[in-house]
N, CA, C and O of each residue as an XYZ file, in Angstrom:
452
protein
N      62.525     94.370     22.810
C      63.622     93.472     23.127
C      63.119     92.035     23.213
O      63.697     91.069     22.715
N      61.937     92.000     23.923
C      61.232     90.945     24.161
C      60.965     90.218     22.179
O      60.805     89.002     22.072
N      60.961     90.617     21.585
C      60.334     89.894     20.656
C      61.710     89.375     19.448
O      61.845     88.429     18.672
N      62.928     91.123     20.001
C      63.980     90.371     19.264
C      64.456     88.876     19.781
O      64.737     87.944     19.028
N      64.480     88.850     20.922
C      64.774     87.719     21.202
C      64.069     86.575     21.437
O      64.741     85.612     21.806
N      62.813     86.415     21.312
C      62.019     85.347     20.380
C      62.230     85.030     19.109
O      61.962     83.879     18.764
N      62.691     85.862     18.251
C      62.600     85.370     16.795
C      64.125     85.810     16.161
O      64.237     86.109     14.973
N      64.815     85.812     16.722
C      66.333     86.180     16.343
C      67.233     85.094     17.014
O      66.850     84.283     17.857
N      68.273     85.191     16.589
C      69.534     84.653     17.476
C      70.270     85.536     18.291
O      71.086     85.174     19.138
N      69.841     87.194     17.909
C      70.736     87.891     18.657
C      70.572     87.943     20.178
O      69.407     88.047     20.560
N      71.342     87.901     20.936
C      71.236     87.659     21.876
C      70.882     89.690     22.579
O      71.365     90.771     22.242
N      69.660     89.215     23.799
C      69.282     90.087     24.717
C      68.957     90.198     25.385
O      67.999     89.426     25.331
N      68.906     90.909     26.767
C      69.072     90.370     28.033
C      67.607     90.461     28.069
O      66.825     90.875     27.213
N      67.419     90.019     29.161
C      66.071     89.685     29.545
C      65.296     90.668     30.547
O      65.913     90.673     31.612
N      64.307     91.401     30.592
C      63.881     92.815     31.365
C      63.005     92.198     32.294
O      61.899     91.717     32.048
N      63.671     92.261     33.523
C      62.712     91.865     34.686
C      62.130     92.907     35.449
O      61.568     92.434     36.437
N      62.029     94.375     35.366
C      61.405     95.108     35.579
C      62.088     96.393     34.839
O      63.253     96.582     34.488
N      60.443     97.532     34.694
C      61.363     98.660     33.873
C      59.590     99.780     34.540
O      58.491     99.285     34.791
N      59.856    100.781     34.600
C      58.895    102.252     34.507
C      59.211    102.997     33.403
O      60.201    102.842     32.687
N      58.322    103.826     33.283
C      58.794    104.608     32.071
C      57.723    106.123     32.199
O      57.280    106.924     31.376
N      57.640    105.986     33.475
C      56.770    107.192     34.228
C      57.821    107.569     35.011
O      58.771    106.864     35.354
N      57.472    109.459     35.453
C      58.958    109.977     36.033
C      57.780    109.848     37.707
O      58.351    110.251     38.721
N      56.316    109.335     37.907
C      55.647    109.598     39.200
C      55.451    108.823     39.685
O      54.488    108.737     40.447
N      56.570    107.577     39.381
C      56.645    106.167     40.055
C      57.504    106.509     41.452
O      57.933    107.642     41.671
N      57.684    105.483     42.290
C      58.323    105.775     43.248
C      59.353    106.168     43.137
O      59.302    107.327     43.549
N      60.874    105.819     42.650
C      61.987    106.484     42.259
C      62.265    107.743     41.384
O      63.242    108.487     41.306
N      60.684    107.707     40.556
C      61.052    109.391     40.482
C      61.497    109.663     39.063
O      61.620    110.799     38.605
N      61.818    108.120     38.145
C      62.465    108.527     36.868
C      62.124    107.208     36.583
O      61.615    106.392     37.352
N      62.578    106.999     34.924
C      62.456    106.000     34.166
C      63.743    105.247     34.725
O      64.856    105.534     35.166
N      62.768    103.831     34.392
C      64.583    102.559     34.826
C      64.234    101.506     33.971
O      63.186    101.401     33.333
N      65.157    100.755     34.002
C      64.999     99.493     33.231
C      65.904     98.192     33.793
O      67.018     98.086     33.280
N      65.582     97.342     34.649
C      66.414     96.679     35.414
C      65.997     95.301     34.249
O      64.939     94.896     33.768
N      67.494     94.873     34.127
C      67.654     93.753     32.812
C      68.741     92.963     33.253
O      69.645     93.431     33.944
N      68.690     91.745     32.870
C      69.782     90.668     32.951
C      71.329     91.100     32.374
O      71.171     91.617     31.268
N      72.246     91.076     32.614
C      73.621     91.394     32.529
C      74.323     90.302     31.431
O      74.801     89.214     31.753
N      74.269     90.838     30.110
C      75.217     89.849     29.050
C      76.338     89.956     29.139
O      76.692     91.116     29.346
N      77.383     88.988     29.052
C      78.725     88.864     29.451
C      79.570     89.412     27.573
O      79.102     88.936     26.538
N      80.205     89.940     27.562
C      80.617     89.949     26.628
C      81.971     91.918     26.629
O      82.483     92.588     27.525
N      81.943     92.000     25.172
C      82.843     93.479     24.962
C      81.685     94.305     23.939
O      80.852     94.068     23.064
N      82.208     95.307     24.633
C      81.034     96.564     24.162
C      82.553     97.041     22.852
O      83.718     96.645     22.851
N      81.703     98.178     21.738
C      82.574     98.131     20.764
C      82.867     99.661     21.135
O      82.035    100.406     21.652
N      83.713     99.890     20.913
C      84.124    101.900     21.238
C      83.420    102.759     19.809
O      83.319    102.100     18.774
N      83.182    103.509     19.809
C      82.171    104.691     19.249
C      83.191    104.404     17.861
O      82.519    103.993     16.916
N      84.326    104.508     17.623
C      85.072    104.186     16.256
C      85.176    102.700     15.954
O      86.315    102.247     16.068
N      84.311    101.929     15.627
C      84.839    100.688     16.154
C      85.671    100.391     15.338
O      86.479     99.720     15.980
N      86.091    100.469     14.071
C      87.675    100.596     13.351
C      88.729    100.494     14.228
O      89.620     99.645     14.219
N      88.564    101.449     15.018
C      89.646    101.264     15.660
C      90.040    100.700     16.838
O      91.205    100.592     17.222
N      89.192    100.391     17.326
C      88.764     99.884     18.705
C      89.232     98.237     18.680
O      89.535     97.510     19.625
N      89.151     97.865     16.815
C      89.149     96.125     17.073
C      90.660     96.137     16.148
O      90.974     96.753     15.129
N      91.440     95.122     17.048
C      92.753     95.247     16.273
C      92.958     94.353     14.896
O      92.515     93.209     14.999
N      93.522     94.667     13.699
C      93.302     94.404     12.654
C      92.954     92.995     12.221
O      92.168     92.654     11.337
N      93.857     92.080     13.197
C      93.254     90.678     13.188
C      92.052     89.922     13.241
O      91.786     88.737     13.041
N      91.438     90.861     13.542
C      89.717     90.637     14.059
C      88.699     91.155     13.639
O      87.610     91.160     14.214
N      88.969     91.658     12.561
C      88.218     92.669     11.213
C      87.397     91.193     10.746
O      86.213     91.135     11.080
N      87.861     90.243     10.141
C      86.823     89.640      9.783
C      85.943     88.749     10.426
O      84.884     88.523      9.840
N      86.163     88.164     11.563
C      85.423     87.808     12.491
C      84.086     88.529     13.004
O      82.969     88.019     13.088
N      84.487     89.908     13.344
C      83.771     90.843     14.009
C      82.555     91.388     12.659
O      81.348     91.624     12.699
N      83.632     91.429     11.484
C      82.654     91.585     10.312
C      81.388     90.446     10.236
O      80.281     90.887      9.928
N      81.515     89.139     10.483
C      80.811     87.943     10.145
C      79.687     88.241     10.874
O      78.517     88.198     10.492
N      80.277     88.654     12.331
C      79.158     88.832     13.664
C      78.187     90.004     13.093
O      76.974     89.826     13.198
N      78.703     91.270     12.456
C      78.045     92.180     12.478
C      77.084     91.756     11.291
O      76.048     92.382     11.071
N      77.494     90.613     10.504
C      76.849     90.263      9.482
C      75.592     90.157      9.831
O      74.622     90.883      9.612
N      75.764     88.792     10.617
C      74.635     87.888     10.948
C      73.327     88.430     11.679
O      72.171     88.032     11.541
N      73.945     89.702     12.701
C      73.160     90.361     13.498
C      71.870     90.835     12.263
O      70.732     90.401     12.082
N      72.780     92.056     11.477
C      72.316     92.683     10.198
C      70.810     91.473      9.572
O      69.603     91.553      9.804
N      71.600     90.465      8.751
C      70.668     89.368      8.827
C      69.386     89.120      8.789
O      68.449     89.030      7.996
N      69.834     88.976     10.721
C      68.639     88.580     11.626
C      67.231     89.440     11.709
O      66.084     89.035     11.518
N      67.731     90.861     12.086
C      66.859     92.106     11.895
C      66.383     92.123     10.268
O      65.396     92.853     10.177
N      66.645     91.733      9.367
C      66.507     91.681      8.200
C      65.180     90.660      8.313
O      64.106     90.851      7.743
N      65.400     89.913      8.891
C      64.265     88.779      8.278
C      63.110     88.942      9.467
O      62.112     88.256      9.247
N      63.079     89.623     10.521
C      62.193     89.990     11.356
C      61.690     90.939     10.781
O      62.140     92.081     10.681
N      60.429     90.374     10.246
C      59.318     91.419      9.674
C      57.791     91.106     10.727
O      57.454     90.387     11.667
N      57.143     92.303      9.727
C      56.179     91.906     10.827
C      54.757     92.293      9.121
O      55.089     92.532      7.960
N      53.431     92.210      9.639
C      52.436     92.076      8.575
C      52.031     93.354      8.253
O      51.151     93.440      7.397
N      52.595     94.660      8.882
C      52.083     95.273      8.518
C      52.960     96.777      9.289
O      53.414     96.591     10.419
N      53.144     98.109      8.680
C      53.824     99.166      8.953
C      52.942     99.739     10.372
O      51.749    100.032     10.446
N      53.774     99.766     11.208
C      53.155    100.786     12.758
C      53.998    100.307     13.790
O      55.180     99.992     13.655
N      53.253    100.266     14.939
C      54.027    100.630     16.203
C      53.863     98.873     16.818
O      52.904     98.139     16.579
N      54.857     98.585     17.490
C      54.862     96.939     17.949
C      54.024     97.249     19.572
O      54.526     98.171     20.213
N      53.045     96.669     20.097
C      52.608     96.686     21.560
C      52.255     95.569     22.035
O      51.558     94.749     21.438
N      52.734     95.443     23.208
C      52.507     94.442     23.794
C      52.209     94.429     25.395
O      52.845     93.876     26.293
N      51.089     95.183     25.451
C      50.334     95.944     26.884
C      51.698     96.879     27.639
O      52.875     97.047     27.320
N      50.977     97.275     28.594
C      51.713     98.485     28.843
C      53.139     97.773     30.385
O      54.057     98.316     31.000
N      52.435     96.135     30.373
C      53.805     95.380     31.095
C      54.552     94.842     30.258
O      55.614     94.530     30.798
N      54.512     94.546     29.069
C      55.193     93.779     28.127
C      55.280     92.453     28.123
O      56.310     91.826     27.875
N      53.602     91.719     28.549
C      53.178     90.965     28.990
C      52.504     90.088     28.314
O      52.257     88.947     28.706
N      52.024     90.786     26.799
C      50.654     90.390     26.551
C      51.127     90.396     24.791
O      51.969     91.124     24.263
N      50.243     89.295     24.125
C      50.955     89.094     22.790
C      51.517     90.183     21.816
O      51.007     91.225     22.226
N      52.190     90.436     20.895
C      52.274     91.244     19.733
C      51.135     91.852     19.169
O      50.499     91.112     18.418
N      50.759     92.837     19.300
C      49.872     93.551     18.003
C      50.670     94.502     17.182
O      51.834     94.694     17.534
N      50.353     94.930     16.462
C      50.525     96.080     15.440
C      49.628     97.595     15.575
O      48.665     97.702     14.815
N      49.922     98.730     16.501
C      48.632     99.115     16.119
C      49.370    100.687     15.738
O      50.558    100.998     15.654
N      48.004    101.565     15.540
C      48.740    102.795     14.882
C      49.565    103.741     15.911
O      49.485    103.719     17.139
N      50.364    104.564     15.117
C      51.512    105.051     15.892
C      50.890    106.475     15.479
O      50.476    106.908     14.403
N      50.984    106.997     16.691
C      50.036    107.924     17.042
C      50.510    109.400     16.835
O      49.728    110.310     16.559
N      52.273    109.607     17.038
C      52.796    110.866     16.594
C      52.905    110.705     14.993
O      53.413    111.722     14.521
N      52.649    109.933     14.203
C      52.863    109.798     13.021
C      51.193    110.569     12.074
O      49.987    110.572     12.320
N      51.941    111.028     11.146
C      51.006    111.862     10.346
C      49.885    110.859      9.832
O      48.693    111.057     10.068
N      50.259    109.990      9.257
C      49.659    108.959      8.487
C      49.635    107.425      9.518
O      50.093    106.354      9.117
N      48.815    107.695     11.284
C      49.021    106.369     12.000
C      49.149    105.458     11.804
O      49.881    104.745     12.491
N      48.434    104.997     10.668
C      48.497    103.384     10.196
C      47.649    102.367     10.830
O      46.844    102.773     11.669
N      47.707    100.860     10.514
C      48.919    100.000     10.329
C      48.501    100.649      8.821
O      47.386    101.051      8.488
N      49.839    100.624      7.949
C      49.843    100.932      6.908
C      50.514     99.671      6.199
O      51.606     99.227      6.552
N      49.786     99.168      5.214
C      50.201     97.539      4.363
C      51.676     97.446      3.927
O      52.421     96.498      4.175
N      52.011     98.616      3.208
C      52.827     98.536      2.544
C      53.891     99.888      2.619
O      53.612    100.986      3.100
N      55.383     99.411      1.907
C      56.194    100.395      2.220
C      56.375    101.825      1.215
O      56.863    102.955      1.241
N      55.567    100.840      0.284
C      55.217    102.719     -0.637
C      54.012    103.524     -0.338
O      53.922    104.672     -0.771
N      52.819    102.834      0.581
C      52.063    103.284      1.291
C      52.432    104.396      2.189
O      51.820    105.464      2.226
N      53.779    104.009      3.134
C      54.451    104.406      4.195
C      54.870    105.823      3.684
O      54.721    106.903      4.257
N      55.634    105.459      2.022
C      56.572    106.604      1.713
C      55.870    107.801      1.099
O      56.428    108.892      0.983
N      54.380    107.509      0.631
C      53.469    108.742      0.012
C      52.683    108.855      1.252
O      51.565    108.948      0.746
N      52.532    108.898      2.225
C      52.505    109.091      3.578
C      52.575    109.828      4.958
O      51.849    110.007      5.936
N      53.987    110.203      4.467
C      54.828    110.833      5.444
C      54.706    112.147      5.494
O      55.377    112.799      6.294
């Protein structure tokens, strides 16, 4: 989240604390994050947005699309950034994956798998 929203416009809230161990004090994973003001879309979203607002909502979903589009990174694997989400970007290999990586390229990726 942290990095979409360094290098995107999309907007995301900001994570001021999170676990992701169930033998922390509360006992389960949490993720306590800043609260974006806005409308969530219903599971059909066809229908959810009334016809007037088809192309608006289209533009938005555009741009989002876009954004994630042009956020690349140098190389195929797993994004880390220490285990607080503290500490710069690396790339390193992704460890349930057959072929860990970083792997260069995306036909690398696809004879790979």
């Amino acid at each position: 989240m942290y990095i979409v929203r360094q290098r995107t416009s999309i907007p995301v809230p900001r994570i001021f604390e999170f676990e992701t161990s169930m033998e922390e004090p509360f006992g389960y994973p949490y993720v306590l994050m800043e609260y974006l003001g806005g409308r969530t879309l219903e599971k059909r979203l066809a229908e959810s947005i009334p016809r007037l607002y088809y192309t608006e909502v289209a533009k938005q979903l555009a741009n989002v699309f876009a954004d994630f589009q042009n956020l690349t990174f140098s190389r195929i694997a797993q994004l880390w950034c220490g285990d607080t989400a503290d500490l710069p970007v690396e790339v390193i290999p992704i460890a349930w994956h057959h072929s860990p990586g970083p792997l260069e390229t995306s036909l690398e990726y696809f004879y790979n798998k």
